[in-house]
Biopython code that builds the backbone (N, CA, C, O; Angstrom):
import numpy as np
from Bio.PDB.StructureBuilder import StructureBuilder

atoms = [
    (1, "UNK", "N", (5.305, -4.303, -16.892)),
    (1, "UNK", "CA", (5.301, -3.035, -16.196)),
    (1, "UNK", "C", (3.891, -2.660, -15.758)),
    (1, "UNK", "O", (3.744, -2.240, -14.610)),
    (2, "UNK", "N", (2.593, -2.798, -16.758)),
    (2, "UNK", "CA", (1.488, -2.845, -16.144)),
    (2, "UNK", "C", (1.035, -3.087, -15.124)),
    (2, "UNK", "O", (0.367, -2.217, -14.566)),
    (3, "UNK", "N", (1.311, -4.854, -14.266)),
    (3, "UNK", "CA", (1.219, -5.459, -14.123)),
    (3, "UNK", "C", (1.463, -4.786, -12.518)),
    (3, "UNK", "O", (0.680, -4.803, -11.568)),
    (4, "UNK", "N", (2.850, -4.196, -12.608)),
    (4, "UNK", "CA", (3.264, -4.038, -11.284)),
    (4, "UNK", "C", (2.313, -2.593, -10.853)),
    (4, "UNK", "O", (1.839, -2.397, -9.734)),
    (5, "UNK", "N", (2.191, -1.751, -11.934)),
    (5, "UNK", "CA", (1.534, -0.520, -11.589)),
    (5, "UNK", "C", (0.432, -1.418, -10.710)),
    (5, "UNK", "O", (0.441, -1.490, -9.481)),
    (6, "UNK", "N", (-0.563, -2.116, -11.633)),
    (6, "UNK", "CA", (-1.974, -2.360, -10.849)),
    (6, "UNK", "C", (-1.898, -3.167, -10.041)),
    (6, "UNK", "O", (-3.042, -3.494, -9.724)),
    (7, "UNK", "N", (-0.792, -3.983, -9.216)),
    (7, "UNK", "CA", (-0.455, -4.384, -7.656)),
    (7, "UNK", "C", (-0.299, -3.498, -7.071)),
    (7, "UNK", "O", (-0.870, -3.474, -5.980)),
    (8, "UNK", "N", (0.769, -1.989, -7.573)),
    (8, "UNK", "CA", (0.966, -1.144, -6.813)),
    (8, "UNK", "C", (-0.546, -0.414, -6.081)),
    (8, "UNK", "O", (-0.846, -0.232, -4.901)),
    (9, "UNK", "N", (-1.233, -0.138, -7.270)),
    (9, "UNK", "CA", (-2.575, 0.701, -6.689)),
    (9, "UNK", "C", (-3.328, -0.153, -5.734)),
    (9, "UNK", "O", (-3.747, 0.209, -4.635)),
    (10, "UNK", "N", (-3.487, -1.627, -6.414)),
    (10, "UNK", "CA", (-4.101, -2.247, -5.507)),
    (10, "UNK", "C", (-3.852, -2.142, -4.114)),
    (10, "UNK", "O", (-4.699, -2.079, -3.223)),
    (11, "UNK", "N", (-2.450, -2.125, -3.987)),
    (11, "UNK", "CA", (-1.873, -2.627, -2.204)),
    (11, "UNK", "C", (-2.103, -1.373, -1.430)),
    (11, "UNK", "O", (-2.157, -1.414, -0.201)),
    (12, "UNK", "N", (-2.310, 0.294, -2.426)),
    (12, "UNK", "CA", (-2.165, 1.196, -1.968)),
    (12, "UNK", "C", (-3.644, 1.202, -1.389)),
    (12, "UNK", "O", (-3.837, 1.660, -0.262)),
    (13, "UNK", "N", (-4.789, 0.650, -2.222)),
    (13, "UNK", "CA", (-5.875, 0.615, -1.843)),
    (13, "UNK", "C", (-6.750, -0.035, -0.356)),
    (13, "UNK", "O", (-7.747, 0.310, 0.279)),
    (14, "UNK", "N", (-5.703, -1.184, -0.258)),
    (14, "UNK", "CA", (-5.417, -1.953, 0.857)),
    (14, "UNK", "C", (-5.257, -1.705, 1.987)),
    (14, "UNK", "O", (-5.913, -1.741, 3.028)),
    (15, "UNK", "N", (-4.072, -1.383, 1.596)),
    (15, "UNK", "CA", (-3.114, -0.108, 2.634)),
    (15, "UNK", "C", (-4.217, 1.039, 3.231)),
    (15, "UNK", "O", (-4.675, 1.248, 4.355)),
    (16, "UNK", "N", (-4.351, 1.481, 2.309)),
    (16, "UNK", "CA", (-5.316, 3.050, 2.805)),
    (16, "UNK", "C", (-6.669, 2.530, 3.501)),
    (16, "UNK", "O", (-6.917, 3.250, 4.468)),
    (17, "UNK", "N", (-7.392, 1.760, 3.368)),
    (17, "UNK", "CA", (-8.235, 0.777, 4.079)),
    (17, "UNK", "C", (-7.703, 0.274, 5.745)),
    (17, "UNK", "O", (-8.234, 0.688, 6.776)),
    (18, "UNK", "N", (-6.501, -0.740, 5.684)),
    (18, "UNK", "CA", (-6.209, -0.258, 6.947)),
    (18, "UNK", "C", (-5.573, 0.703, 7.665)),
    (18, "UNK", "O", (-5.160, 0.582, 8.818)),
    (19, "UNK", "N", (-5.498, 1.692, 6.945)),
    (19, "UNK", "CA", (-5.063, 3.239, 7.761)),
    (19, "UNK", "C", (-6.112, 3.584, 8.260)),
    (19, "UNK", "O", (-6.039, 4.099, 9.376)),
    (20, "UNK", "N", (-7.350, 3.440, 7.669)),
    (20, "UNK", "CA", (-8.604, 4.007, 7.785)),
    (20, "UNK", "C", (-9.107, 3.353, 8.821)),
    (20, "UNK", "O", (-10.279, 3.582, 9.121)),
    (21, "UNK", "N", (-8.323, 2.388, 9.603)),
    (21, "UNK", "CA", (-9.023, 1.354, 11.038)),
    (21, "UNK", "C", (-7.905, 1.793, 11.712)),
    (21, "UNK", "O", (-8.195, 1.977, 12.894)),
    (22, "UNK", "N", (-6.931, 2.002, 11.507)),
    (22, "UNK", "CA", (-6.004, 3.025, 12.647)),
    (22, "UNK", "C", (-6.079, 4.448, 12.813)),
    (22, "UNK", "O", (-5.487, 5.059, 13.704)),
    (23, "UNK", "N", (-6.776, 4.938, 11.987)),
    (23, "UNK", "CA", (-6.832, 6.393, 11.975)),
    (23, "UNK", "C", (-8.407, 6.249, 12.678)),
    (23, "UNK", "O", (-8.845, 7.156, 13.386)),
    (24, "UNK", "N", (-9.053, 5.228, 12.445)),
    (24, "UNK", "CA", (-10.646, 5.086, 13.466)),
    (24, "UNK", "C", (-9.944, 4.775, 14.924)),
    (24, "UNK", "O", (-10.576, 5.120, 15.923)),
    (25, "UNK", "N", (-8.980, 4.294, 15.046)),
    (25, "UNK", "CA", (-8.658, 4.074, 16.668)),
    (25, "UNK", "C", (-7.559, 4.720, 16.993)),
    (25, "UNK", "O", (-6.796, 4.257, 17.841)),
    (26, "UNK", "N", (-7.347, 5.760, 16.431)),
    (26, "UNK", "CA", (-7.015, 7.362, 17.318)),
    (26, "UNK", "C", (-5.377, 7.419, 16.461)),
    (26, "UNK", "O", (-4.523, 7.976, 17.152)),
    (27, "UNK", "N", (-4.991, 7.032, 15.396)),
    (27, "UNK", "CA", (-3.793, 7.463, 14.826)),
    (27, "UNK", "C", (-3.369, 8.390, 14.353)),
    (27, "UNK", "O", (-2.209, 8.801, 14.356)),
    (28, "UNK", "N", (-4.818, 9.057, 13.626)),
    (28, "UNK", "CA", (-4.681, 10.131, 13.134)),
    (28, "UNK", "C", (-4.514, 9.909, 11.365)),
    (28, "UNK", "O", (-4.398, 8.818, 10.807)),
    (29, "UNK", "N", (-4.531, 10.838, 10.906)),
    (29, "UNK", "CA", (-4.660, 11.265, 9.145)),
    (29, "UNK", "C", (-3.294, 10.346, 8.675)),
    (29, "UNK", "O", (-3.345, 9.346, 7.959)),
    (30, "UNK", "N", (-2.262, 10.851, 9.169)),
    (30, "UNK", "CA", (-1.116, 9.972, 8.789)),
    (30, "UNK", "C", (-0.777, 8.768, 8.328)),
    (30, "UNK", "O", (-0.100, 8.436, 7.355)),
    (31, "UNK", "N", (-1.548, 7.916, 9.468)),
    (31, "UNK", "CA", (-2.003, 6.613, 9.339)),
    (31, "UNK", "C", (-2.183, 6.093, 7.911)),
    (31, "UNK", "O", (-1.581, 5.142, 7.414)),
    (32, "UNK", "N", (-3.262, 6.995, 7.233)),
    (32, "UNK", "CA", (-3.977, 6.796, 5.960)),
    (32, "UNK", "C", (-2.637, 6.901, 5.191)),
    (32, "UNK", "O", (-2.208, 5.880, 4.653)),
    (33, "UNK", "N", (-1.980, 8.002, 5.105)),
    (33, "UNK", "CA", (-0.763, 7.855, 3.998)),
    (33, "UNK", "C", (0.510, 7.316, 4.181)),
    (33, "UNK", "O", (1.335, 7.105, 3.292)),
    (34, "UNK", "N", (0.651, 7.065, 5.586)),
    (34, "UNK", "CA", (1.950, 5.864, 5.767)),
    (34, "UNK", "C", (0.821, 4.780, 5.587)),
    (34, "UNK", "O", (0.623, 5.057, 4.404)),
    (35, "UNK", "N", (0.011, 3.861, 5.809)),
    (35, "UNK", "CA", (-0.471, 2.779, 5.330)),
    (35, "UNK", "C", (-0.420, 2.654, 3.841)),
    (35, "UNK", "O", (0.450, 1.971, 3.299)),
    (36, "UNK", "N", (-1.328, 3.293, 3.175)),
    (36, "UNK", "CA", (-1.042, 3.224, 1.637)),
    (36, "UNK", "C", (0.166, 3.496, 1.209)),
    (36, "UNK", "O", (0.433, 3.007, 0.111)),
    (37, "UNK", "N", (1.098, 4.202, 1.788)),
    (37, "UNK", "CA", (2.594, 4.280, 0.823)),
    (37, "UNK", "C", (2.728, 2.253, 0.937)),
    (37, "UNK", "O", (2.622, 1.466, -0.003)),
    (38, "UNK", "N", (2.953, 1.970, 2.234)),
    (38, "UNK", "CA", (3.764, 0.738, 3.172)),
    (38, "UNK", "C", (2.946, -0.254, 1.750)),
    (38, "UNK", "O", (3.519, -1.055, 1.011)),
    (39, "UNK", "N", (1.523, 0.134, 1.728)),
    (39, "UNK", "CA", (0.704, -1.172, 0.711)),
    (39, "UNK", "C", (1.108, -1.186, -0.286)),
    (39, "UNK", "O", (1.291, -2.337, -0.682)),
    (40, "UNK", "N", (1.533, 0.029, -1.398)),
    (40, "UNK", "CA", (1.792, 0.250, -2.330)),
    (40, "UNK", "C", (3.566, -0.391, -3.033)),
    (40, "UNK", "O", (3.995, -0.976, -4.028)),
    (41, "UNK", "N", (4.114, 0.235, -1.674)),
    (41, "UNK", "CA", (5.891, -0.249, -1.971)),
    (41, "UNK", "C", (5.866, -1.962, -1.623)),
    (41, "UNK", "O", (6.272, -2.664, -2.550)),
    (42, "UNK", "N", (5.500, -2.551, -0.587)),
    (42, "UNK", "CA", (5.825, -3.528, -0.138)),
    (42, "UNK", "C", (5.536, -4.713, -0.906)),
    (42, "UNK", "O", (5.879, -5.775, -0.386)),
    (43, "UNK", "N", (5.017, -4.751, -1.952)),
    (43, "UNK", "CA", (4.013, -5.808, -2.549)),
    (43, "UNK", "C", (5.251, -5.678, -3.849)),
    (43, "UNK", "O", (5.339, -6.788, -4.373)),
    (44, "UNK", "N", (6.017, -4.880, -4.376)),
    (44, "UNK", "CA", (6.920, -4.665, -5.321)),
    (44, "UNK", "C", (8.116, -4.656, -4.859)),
    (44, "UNK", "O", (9.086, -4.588, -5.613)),
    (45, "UNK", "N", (8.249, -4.740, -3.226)),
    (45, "UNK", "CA", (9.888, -5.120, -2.472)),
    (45, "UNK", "C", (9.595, -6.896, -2.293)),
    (45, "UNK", "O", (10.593, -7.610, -2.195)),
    (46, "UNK", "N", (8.351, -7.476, -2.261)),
    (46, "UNK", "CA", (8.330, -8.704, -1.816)),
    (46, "UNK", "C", (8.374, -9.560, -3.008)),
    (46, "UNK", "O", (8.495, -10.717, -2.607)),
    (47, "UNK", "N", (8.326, -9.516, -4.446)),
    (47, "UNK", "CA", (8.185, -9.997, -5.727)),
    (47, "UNK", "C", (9.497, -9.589, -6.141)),
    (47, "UNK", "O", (10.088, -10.273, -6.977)),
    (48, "UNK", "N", (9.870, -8.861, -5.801)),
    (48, "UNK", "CA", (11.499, -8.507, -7.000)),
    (48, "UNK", "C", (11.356, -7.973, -8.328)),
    (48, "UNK", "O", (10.406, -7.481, -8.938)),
    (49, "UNK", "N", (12.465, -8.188, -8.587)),
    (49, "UNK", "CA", (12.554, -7.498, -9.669)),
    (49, "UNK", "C", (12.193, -8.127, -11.184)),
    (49, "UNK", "O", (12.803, -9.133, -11.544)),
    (50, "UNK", "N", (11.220, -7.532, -12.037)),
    (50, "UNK", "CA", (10.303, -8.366, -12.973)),
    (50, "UNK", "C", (11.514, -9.288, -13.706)),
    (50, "UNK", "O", (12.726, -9.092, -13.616)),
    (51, "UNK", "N", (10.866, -10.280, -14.407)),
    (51, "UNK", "CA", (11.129, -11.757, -15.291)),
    (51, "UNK", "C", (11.441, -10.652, -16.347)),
    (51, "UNK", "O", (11.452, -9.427, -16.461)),
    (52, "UNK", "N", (11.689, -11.786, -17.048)),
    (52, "UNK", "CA", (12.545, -11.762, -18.491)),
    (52, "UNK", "C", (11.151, -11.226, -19.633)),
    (52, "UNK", "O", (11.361, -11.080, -20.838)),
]
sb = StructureBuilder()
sb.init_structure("model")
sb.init_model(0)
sb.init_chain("A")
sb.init_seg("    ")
for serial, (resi, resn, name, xyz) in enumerate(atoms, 1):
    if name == "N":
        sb.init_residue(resn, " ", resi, " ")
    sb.init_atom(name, np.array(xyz, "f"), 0.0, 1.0, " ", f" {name:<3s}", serial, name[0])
structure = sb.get_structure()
């Protein structure tokens, strides 16, 4: 369970990084928190559901 938390933050960190290059080329604030949600969920929809 750890494990997935600190992918989650990571991807969110990711994520919010490239919001922060779409929100530099005119996206706006949004950008930043639909990017980091998208980094955060997607990295825990693409691995499944944890092992035994």
């Amino acid at each position: 369970m750890g494990k997935r938390i600190m992918i989650a933050v990571a991807g969110a960190g990711v994520g919010s990084l490239a919001g922060l290059f779409f929100s530099f080329l005119g996206a706006g604030n949004t950008a930043l928190i639909a990017c980091a949600a998208i980094g955060a969920i997607l990295p825990l929809v693409v691995l499944g559901s944890p092992g035994r």
